[in-house]
VEXVEX-64854 format. One record per residue: residue number from 0; chain; x, y, z of N, C-alpha, C, O in turn; residue in one letter. Coordinates in Angstrom, 1 decimal. Atoms other than C-alpha are relative to their C-alpha. Last residue first. Layout:
BEGIN
ATOM    k  c    n.xx    n.yy    n.zz   ca.xx   ca.yy   ca.zz    c.xx    c.yy    c.zz    o.xx    o.yy    o.zz  r
ATOM  NUM  A       X       Y       Z       X       Y       Z       X       Y       Z       X       Y       Z  a
...
This chain:
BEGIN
ATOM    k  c    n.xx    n.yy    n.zz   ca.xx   ca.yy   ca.zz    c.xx    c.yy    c.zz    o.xx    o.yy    o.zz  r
ATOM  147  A     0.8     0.8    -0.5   -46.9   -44.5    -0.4     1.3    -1.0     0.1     1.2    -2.1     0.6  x
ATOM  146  A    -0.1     1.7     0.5   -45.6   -41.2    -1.4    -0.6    -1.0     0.8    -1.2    -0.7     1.8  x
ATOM  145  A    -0.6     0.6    -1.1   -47.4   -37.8    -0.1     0.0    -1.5    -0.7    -0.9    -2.2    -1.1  x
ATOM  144  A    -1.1     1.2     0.0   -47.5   -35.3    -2.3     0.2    -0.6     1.1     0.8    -0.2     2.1  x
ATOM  143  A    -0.3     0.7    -1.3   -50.6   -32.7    -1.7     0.7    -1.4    -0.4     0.1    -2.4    -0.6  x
ATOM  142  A    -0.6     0.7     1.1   -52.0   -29.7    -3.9     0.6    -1.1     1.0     0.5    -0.8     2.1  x
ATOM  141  A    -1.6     0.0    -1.2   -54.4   -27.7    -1.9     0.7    -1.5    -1.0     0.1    -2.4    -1.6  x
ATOM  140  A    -0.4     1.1     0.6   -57.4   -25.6    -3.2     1.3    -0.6     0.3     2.2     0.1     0.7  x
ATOM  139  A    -1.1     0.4     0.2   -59.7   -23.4    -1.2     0.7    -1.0    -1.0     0.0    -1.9    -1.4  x
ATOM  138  A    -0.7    -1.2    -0.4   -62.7   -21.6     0.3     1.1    -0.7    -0.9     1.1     0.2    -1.8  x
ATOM  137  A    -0.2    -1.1     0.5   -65.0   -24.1    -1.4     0.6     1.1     0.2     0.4     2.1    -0.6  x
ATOM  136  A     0.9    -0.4    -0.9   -63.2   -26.7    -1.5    -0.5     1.1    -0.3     0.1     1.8    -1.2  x
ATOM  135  A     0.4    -1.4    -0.5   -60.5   -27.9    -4.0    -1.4    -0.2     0.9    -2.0    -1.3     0.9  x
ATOM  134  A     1.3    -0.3    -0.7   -58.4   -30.6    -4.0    -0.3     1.1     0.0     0.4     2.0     0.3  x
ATOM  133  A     0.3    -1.9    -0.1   -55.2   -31.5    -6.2    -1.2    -0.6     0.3    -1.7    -1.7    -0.1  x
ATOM  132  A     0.9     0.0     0.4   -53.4   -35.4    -5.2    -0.3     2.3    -0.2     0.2     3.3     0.3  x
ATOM  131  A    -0.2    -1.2     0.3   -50.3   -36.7    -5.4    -1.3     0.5    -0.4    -1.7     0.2    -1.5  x
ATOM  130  A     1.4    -0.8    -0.4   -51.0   -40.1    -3.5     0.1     1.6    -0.5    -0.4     2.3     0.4  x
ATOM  129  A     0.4    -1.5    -0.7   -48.4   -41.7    -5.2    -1.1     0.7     0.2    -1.8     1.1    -0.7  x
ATOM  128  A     0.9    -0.9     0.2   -47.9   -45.6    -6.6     0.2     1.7     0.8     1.1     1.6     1.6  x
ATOM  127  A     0.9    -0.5    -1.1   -45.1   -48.0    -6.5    -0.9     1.2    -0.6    -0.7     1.7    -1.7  x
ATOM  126  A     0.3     1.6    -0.5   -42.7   -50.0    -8.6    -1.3     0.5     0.6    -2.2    -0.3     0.7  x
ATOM  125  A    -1.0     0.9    -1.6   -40.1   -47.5    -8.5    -1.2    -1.1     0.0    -1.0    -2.1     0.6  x
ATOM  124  A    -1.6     0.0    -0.2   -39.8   -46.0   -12.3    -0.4    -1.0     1.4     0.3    -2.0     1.5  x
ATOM  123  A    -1.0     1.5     1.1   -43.0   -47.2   -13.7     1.4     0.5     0.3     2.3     0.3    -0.5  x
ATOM  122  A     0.1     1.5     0.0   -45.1   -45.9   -10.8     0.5    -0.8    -0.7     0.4    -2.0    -0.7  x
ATOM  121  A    -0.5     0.9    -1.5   -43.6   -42.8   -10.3    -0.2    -1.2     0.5     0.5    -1.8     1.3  x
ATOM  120  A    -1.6     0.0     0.3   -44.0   -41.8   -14.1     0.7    -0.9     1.5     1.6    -1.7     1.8  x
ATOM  119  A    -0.5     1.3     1.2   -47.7   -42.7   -13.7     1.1    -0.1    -0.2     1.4    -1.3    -0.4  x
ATOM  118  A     0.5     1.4    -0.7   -48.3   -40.6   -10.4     0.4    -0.9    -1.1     1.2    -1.7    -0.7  x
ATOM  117  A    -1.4     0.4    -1.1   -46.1   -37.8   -11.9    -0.3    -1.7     0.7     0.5    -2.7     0.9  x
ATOM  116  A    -1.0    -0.3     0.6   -48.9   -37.5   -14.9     1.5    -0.6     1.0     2.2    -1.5     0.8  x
ATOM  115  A     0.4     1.5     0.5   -51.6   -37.8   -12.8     0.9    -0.2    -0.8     1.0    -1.4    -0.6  x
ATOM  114  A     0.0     0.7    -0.9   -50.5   -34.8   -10.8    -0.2    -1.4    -0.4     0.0    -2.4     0.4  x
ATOM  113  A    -1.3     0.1    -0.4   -49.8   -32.9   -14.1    -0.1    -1.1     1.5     0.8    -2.0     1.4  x
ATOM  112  A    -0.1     1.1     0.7   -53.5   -33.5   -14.9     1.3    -0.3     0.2     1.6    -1.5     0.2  x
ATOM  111  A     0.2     1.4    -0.7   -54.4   -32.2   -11.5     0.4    -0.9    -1.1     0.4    -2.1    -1.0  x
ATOM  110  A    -0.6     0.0    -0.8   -52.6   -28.9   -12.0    -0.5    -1.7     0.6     0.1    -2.4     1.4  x
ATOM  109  A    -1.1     0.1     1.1   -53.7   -28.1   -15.7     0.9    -0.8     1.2     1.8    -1.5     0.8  x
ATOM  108  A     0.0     1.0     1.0   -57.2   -28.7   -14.1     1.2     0.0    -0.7     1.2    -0.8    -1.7  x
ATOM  107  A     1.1     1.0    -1.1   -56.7   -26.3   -11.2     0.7    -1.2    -0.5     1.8    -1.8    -0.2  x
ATOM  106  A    -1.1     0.1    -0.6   -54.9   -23.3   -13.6    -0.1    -1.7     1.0     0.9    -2.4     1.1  x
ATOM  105  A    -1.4     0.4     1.4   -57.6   -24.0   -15.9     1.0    -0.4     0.7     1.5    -1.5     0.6  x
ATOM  104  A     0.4     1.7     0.0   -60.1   -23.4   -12.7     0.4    -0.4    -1.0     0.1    -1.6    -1.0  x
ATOM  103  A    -0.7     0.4    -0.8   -57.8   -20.1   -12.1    -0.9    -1.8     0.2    -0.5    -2.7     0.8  x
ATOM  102  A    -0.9     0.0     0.1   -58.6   -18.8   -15.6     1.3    -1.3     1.7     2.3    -2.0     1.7  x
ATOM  101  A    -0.4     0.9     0.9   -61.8   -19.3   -15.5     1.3    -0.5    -0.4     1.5    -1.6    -0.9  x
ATOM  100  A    -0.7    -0.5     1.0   -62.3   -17.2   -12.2     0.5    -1.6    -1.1     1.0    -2.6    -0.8  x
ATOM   99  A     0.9     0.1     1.3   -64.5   -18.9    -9.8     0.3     0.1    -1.2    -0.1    -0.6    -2.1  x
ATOM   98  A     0.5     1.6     0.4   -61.9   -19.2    -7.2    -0.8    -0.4    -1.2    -0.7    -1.4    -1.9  x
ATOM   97  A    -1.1     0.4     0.8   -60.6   -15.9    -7.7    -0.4    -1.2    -0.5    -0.4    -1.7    -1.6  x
ATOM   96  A    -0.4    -0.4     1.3   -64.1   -14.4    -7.5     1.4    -0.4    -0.5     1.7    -0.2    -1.6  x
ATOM   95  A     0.8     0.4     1.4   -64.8   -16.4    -4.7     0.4     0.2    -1.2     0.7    -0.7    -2.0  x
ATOM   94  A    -0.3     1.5     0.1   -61.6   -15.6    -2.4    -0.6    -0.6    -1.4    -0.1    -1.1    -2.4  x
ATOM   93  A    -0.5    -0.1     0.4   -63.1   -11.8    -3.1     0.9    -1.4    -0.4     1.3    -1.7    -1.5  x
ATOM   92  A     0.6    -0.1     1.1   -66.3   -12.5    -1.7     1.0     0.3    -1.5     0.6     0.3    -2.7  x
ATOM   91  A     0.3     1.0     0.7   -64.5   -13.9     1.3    -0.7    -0.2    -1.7    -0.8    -1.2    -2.4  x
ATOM   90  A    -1.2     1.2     0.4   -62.5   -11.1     1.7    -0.5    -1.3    -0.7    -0.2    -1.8    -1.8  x
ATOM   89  A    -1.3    -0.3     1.2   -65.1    -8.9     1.1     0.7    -0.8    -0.1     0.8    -1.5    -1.1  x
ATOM   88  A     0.9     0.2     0.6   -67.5   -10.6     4.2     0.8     0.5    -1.9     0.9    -0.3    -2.8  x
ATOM   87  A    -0.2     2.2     0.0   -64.8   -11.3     6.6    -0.7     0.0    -1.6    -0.3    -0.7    -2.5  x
ATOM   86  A    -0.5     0.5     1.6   -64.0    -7.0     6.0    -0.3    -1.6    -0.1     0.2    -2.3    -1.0  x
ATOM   85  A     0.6    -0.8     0.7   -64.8    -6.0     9.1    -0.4    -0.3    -1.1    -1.6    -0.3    -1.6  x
ATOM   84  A     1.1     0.7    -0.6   -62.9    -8.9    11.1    -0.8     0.7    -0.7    -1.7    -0.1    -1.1  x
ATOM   83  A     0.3     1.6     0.5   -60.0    -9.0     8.6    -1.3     0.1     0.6    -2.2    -0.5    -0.1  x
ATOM   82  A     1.1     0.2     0.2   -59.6    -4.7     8.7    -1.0    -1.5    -0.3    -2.0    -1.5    -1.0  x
ATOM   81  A     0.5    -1.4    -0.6   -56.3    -3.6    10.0    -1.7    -0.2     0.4    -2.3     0.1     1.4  x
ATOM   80  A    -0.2     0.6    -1.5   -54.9    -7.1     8.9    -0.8     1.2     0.8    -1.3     0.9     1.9  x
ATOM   79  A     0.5     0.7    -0.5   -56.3    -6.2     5.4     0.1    -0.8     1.4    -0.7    -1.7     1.8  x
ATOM   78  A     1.1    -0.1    -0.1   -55.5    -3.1     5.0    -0.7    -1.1     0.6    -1.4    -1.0     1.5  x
ATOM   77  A     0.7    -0.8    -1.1   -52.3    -3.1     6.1    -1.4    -0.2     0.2    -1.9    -0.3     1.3  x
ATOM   76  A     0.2     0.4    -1.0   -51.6    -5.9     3.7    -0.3     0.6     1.1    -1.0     0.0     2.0  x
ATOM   75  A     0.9     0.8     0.1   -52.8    -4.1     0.7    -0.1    -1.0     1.4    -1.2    -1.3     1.8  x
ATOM   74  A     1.4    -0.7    -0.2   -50.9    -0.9     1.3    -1.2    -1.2    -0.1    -2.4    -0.8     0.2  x
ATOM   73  A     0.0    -1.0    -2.0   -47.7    -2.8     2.3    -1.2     0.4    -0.2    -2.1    -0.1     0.6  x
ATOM   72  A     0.6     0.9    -0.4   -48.3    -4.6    -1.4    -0.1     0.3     1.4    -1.0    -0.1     2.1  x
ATOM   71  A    -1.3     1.2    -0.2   -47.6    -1.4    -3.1    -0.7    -1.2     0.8    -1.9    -1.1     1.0  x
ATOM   70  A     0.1     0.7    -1.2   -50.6     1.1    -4.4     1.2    -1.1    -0.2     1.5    -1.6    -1.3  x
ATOM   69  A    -0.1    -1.2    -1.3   -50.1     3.5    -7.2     0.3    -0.3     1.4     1.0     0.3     2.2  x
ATOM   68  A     0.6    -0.3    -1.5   -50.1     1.1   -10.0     0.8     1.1     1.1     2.0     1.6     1.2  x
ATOM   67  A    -1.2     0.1    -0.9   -49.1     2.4   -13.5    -0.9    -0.4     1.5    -1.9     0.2     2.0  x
ATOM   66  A    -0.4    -1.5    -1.0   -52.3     2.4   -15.7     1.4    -0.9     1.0     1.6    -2.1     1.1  x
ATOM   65  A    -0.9    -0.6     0.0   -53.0    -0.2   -18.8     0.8     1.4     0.5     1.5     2.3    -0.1  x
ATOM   64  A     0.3    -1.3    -0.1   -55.9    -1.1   -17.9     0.9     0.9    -0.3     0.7     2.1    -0.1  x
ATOM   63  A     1.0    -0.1     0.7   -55.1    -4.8   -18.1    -1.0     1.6    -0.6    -1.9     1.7    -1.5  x
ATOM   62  A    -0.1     0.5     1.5   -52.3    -3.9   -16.6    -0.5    -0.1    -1.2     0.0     0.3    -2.2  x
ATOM   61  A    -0.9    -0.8     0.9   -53.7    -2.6   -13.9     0.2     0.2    -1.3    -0.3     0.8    -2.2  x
ATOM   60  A     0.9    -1.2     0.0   -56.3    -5.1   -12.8     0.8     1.5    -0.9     0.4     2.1    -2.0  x
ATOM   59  A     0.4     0.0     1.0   -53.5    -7.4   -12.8    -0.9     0.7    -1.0    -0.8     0.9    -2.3  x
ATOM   58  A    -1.4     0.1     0.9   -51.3    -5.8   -10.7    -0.8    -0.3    -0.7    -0.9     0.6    -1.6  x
ATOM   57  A    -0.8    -2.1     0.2   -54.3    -4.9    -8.4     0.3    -0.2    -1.0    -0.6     0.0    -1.8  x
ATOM   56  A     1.0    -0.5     0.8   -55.4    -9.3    -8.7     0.0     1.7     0.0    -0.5     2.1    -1.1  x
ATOM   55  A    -0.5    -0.1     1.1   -51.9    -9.5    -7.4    -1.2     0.0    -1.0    -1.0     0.1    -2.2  x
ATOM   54  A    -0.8    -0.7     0.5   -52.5    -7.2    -4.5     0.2    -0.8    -1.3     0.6     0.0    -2.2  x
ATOM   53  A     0.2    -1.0     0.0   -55.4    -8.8    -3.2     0.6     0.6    -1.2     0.0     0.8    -2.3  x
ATOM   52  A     0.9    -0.1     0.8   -54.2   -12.2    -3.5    -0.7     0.9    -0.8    -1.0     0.8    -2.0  x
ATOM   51  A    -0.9     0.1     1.0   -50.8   -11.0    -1.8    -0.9    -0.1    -1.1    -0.7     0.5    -2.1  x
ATOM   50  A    -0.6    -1.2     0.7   -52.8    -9.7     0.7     0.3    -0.1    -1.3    -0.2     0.6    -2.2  x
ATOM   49  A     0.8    -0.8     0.6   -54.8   -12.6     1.3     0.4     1.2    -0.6    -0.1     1.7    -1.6  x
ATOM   48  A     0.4     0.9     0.8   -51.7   -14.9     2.0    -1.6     1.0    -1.1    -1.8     1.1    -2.3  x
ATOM   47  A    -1.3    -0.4     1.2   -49.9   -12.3     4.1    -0.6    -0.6    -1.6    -0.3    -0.2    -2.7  x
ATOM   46  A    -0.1    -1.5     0.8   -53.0   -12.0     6.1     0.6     0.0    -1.0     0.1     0.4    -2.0  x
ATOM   45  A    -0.4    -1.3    -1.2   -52.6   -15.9     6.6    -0.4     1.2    -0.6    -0.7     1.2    -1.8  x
ATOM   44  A    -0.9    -1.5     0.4   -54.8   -18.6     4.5     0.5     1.2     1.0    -0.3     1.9     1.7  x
ATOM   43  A    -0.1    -1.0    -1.3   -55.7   -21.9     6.2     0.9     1.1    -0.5     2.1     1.3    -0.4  x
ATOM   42  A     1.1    -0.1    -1.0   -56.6   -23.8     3.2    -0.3     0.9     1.3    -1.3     1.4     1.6  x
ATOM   41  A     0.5    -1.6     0.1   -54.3   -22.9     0.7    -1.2    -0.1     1.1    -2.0     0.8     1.5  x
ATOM   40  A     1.6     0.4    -0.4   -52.1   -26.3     1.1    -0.3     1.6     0.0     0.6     2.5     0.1  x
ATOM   39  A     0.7    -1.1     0.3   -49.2   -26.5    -1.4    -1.3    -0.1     0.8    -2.2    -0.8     0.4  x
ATOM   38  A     1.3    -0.8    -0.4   -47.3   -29.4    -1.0    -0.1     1.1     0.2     0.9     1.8     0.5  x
ATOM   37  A     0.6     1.2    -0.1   -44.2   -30.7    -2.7    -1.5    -0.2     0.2    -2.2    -0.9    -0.4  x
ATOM   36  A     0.6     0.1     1.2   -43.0   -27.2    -4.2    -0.8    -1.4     0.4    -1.8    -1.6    -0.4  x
ATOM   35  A    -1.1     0.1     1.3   -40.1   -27.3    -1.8    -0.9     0.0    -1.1    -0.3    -0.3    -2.2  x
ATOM   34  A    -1.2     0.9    -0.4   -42.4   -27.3     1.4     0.6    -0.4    -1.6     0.1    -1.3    -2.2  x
ATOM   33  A     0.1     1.4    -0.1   -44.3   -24.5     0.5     1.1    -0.8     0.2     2.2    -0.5     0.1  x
ATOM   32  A    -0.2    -0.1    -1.8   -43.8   -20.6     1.0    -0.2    -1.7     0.0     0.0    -2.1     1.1  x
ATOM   31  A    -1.1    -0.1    -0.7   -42.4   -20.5    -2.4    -0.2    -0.3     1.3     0.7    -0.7     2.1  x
ATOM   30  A    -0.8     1.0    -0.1   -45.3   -22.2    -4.0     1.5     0.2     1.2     2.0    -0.6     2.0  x
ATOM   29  A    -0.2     1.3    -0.7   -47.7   -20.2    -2.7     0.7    -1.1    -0.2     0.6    -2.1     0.5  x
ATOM   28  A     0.2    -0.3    -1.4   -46.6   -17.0    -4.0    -0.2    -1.4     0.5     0.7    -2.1     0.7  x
ATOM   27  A    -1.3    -0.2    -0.5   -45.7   -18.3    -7.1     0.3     0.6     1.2     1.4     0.6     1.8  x
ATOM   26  A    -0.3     1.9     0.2   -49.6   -19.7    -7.5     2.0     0.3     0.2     2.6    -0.6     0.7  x
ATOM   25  A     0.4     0.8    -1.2   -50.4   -15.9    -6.6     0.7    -1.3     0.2     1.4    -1.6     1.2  x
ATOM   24  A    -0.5    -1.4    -1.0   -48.3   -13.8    -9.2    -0.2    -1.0     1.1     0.7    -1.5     1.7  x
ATOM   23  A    -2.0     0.5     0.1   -48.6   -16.8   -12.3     0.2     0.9     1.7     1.2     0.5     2.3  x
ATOM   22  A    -0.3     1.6    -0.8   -52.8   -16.7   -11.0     1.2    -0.2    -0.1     1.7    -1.0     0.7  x
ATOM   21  A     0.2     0.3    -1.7   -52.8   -12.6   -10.9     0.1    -1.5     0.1     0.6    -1.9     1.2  x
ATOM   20  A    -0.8    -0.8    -0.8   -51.3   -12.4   -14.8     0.0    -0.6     1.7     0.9    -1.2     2.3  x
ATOM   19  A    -1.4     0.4    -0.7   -53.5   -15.1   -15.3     0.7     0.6     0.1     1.4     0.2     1.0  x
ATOM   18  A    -0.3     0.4     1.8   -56.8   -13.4   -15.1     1.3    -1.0     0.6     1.7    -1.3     1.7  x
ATOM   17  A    -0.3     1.2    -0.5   -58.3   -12.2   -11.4     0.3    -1.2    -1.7    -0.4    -2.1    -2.3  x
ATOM   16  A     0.2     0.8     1.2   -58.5    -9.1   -12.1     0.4    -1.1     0.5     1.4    -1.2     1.2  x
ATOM   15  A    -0.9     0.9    -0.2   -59.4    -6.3    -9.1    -0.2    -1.0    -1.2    -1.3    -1.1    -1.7  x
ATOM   14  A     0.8     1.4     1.1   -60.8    -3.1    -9.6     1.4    -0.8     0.5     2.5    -0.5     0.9  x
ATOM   13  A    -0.3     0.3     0.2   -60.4    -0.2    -6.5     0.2    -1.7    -0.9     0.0    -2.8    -0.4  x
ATOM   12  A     0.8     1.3     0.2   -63.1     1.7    -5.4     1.6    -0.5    -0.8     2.1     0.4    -1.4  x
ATOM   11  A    -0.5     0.1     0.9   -61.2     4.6    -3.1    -0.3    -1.6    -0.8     0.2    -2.6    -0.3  x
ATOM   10  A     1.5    -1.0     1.1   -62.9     5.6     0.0     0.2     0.2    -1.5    -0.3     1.1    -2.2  x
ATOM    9  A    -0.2    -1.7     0.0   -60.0     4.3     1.8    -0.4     1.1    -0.5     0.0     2.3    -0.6  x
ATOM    8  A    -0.5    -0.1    -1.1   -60.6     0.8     0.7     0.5     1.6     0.1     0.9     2.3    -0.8  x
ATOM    7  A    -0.4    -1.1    -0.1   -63.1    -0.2    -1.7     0.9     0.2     1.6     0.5    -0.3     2.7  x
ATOM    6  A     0.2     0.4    -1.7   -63.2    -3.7    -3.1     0.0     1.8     0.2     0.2     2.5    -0.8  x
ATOM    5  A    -0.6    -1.5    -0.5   -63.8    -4.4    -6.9    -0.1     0.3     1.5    -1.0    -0.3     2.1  x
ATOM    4  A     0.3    -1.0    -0.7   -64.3    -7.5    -9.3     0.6     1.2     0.8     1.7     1.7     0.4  x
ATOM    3  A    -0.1    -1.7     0.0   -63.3    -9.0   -12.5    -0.8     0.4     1.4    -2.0     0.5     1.0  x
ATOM    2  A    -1.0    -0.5    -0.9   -62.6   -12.9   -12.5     0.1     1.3     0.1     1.2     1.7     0.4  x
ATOM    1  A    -1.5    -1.0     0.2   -64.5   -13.1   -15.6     1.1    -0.1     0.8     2.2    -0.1     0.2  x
ATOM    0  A     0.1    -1.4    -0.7   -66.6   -16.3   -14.5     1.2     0.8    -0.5     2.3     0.4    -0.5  x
């Protein structure tokens, strides 16, 4: 899937990209809020967490278009806490389009082979195995270290 769709807010159609621009923007959004990089769960997304999705498929949208953005991330999370129950149906159709995006099921698959990867290094340094696993659903995907 492209990862190209469009939301309108304020009577203003605004394109969203869901390329890697928007997955380096996002996937650095949820690492910071994570416990040190160890886990990553996307499952129970906040406002803040949709915004940012929002906003960094904007940025990328932009870019790609090569226009100056107009809108800041304040203008994306207003909207969306202003308008979550209204909007379930965008949001969620917007989730998809990241989720679907080729770029962000690369991102995925680059993220579970690195997970196999640690698992093998962790078992010839201590002896032992790791449950480091990547999951997705369909709202979600969640990265998850927990030694054994």
């Amino acid at each position: 899937m492209t990862g190209l769709t469009s939301i309108i807010i304020d009577n203003e159609l605004i394109g969203l990209k869901f390329g890697l621009q928007a997955n380096q923007l996002y996937l650095n959004h949820l690492i910071k809020k994570s416990d040190g990089g160890k886990r990553v769960v996307v499952e129970d997304l906040t406002v803040y967490d949709i915004g940012q999705l929002i906003y960094a498929g904007y940025l990328n949208h932009c870019t790609i278009q090569d226009k100056e953005p107009i809108h800041d991330i304040e203008f994306f999370l207003s909207w969306v806490e202003d308008n979550f129950e209204e909007s379930r149906g965008d949001i969620l159709r917007i989730t998809e389009v990241y989720r679907d995006s080729k770029h962000t099921k690369k991102a995925v698959e680059r993220l579970n082979e690195k997970a196999e990867e640690i698992k093998k290094k962790t078992a010839q340094l201590t002896g032992s195995t790791s449950n480091l696993t990547v999951t997705g659903n369909s709202e979600s995907e969640a990265i998850e270290n927990t030694p054994t």
